[in-house]
N, C-alpha and C positions, 0 to 999 in steps of 0.2 A: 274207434278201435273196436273190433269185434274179438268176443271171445265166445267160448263154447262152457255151459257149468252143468251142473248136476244139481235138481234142487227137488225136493220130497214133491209125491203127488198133492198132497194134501196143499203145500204152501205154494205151489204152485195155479192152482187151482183159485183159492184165494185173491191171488196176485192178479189171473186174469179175472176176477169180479172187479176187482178194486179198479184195475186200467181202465175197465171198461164204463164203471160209473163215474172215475174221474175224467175221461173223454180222456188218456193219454194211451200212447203206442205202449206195449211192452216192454220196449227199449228203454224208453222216460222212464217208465215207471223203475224199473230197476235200476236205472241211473241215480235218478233222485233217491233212491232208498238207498241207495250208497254211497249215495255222496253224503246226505246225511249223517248216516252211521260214521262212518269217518269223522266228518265235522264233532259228532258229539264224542268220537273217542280221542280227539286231539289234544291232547296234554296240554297243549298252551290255551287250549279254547276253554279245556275244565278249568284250571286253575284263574285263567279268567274270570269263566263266571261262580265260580268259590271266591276272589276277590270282591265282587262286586255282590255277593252276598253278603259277603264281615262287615263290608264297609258302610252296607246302611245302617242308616240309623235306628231301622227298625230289627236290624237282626242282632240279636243277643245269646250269648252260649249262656244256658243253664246253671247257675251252680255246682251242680253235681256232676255236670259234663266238663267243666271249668276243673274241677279238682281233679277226677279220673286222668285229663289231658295231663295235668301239671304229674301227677304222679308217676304217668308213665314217662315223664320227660325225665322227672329224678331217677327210673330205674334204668336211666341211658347212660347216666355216669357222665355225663360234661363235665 
């Protein structure tokens, strides 16, 4: 699909250095940074990988971040 955007000189400019030293069109390169972006703002994909952070075994919440969490759950009123 082709569209037409508007994007600042500056990051523009940028974009063609980056095309140019990752040997990709234009086109790629905006493609893949948007699909990306997407990808990392997908609600099923963050909570994914927030899942698979809790669930090691090396990841630990804080004490202090543990109590704050719990505190704010009391001041929800369940």
């Amino acid at each position: 699909m082709k569209t037409a955007i508007s994007i600042p000189d500056p990051v523009f400019k940028s974009a063609e250095v980056l095309a140019s030293r990752l040997g990709l069109s234009r086109s790629e390169l905006y493609a893949r940074a948007l699909e990306s972006y997407v990808n990392f703002n997908d609600p099923k994909l963050v909570t994914a990988r927030l899942n698979g952070l809790y669930a090691s075994e090396k990841a630990e919440v804080p004490s202090d971040v543990m109590t704050a969490q719990m505190n704010l759950i009391d001041d929800e009123g369940w």
